[in-house]
N, C-alpha and C positions, 0 to 999 in steps of 0.2 A: 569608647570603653573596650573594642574588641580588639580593637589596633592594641592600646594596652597592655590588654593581657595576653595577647599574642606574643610583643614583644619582650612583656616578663617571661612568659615559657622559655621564650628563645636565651633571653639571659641568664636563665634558673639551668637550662641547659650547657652553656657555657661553662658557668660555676661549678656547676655538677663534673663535669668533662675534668676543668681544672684541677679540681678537690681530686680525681679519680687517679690523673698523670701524679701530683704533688706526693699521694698517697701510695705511690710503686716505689718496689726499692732500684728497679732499673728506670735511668731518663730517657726522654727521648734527647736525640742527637739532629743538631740543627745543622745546617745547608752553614757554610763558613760564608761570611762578608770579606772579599779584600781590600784593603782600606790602602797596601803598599802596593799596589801593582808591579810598580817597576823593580821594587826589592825581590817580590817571589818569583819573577820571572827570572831573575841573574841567579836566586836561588836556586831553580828550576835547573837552569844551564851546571852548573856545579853539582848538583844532584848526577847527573845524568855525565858529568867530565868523566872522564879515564886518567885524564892525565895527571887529577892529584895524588896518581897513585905511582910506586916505584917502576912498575912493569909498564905504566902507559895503559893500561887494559880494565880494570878495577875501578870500579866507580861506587857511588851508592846505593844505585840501583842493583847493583852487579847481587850484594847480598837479601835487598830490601825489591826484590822486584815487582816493580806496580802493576805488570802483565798479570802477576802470579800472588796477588791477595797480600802484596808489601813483604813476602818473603821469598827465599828460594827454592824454598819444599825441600831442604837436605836436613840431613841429622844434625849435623853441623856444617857453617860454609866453607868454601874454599878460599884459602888467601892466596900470598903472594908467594912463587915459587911451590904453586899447586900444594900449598903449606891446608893440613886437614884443621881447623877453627875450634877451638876450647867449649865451645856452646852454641846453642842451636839460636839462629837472628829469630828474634821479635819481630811480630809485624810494624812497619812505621805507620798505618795507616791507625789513626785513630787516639796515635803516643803519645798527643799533645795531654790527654786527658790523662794521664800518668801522673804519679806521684815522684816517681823520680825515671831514670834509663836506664837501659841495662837489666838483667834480671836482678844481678846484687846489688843495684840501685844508686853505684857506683857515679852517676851522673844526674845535676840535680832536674838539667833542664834539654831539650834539642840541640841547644846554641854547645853546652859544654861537649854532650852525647858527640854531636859530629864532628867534632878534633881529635877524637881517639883511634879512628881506626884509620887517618892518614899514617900517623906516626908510630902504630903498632906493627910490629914485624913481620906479625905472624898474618895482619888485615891486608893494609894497604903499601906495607913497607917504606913509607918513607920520610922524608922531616917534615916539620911546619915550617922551617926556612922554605926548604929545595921545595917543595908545593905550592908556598907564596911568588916565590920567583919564579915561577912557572907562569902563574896564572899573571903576574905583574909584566912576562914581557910580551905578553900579547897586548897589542894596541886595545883591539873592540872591546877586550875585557878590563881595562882601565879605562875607556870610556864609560862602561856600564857603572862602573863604580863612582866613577866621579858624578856622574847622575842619580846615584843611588845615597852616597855621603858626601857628597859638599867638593871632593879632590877624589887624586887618581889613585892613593894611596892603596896595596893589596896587602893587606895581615890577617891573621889567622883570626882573630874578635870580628873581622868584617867579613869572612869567609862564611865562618859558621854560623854567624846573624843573620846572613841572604838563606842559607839552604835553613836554618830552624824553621826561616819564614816560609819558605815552599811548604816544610816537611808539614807546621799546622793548617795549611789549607787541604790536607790528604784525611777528610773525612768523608762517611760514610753514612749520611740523613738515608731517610726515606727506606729502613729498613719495613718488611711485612711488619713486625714485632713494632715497629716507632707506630705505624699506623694504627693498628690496634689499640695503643698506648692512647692515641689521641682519639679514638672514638669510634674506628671503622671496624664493627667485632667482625666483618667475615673476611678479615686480609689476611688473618691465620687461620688455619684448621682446628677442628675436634681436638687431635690429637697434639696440636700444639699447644692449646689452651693448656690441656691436663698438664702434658712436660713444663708448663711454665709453674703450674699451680705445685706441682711436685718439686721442681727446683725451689721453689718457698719454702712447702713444708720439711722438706730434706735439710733445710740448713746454707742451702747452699749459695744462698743472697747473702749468708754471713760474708763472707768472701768477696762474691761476683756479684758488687752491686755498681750504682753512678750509674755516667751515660758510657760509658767504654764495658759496662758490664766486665769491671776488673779492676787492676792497676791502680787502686785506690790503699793498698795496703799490701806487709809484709804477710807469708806464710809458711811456717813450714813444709817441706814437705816430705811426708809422712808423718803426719802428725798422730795417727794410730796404728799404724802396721810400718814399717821401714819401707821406704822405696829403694828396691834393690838396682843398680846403675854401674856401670861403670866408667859414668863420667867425674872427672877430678873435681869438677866444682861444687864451694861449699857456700854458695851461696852471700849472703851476707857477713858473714863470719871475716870472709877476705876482705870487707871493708870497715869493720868495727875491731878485729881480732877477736872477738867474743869468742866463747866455745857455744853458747845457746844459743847463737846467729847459725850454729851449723847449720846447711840444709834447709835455711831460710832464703823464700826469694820471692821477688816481687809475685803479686798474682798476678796473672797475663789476664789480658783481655778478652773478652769471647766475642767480641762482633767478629762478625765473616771469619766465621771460627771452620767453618767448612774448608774454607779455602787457604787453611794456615798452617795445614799437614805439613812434616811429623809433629806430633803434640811434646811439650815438658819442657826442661831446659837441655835434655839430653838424646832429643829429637828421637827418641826409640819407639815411640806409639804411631803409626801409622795410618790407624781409622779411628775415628769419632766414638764407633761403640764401645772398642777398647779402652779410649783413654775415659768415658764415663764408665764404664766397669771399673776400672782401675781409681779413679778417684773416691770413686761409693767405696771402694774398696780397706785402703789407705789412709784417705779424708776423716771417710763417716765410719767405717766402722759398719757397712753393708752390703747386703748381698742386692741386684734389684733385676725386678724379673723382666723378662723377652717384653711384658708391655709395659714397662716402667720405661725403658732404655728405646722404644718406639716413641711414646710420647716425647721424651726427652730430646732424642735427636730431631724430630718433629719441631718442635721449641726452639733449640739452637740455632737448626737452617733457617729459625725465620728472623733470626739477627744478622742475617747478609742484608749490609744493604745498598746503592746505588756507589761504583765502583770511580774513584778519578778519572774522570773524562782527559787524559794528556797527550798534547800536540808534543809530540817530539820534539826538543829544541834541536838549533843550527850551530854547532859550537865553531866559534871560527879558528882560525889553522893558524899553526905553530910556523915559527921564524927561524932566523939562524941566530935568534940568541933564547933561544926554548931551548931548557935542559932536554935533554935526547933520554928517552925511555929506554928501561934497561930490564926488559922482559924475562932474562935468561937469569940473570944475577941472583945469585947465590947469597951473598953477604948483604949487610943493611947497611944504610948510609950513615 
């Protein structure tokens, strides 16, 4: 009988725990399973190429860097021919949980997301021919692919299939906040609890919820006060033509929200306290005091959580029939 009800506790505890996570509007974020190995690993090596790019120099990383919390910490990136980027890169880490890419949402999924900025002028400058035949005349890397699809064959659907598949294994489990989530109340602070319980009653779960705590829906922004920029982009608008799409853009994400500086789509917020001033601001329609904005940033650093563990890949070297990189070039192909 004591074994019993020993074990009911234990189970009533369980449930209880479950009921607790079920019942938050942020998930926790689980540890990824690879089920492809040999896909995300060639996806991996393409993540991290130069050479799909016109200069030879530019790679995925180059904008998305894993060192640096899946961004480059700039206002906006730099492309091809030191060319200054229309909008500020998105972390990749965590993108799979997204509703679409891109901030205008412009891309539905990874696999589409990563063929644009080969062949965008201003990203990586170059074609999806001249990129596939690139990657097609190196032998190891038609090996990989024959191992990965069936033949040797290098197209841009097989391209960006490998790197989508790396790009969803760049998650981020085991945040303090996941912990908590599942049961451990002292893997956040005092002061985190309230910032969380404040991000509730603020509103601001309307927004930043799932397990990306984001990216789950459109928003304007400025949806009370104008957000004054002068960056050109209108958001969603450039993909619908809508005039009410202005200034509509995906929510971004907040894990390892610390480490994704400058904040917006127009990279002009710097520190964390700012862009929570400025959102209570804009957003809500609030003023919020030195310990609102304590607790809060409290809250958010505890959504950092365990970073890509990556082994540098070995990319193998270019032939006398590898298009020659063209660093200096001016013009597009």
């Amino acid at each position: 009988m004591i074994k019993l009800t020993a074990i009911a506790i234990i189970i009533t505890g369980i449930l209880a725990n479950t009921h607790a996570v079920a019942a938050e509007p942020i998930e926790v974020i689980k540890a990824v399973k690879i089920t492809e190995p040999e896909k995300v690993e060639l996806g991996k090596m393409l993540f991290f190429e130069p050479r799909l790019s016109k200069s030879g120099f530019i790679s995925c990383n180059s904008c998305h860097n894993l060192a640096t919390g899946g961004v480059d910490a700039l206002p906006t990136s730099i492309g091809h021919h030191w060319q200054q980027g229309p909008i500020n890169s998105p972390t990749v880490l965590n993108a799979d949980f997204m509703l679409a890419q891109f901030w205008d949402g412009r891309a539905s999924d990874l696999k589409e997301q990563a063929a644009g900025p080969i062949a965008n002028p201003m990203e990586m400058g170059f074609t999806h021919d001249l990129a596939t035949e690139t990657i097609s005349s190196i032998p190891a890397y038609r090996a990989r692919f024959a191992q990965v699809y069936g033949d040797e064959k290098v197209n841009v659907d097989r391209l960006t299939d490998a790197i989508a598949a790396f790009e969803k294994t760049l998650v981020t489990p085991n945040s303090p906040f996941d912990q908590y989530l599942l049961g451990k109340q002292d893997a956040i602070s005092v002061d985190a609890k309230a910032g969380y319980q404040l991000f509730k009653d603020k509103g601001c779960v309307s927004c930043h919820n799932g397990p990306a705590v984001g990216g789950t829906m459109y928003m304007k922004m400025g949806l009370i006060k104008p957000f004054h920029t002068n960056n050109p982009a209108e958001g969603r608008k450039g993909v619908t033509g809508k005039e009410a799409d202005k200034f509509v853009f995906k929510v971004p994400t907040l894990r390892n929200i610390e480490l994704t500086y400058p904040y917006f789509h127009d990279g002009s917020v710097w520190t964390l306290e700012e862009a929570v001033n400025t959102m209570a601001d804009i957003q809500l329609g609030q003023k919020m005091s030195d310990k609102e904005i304590k607790e809060m940033l409290a809250f958010l650093v505890s959504l950092t959580g365990d970073q890509p563990q990556i082994v540098l890949p070995i990319l193998p070297p270019s032939n006398k029939n590898t298009p020659r990189p063209e660093p200096f070039s001016q013009t597009s192909h």
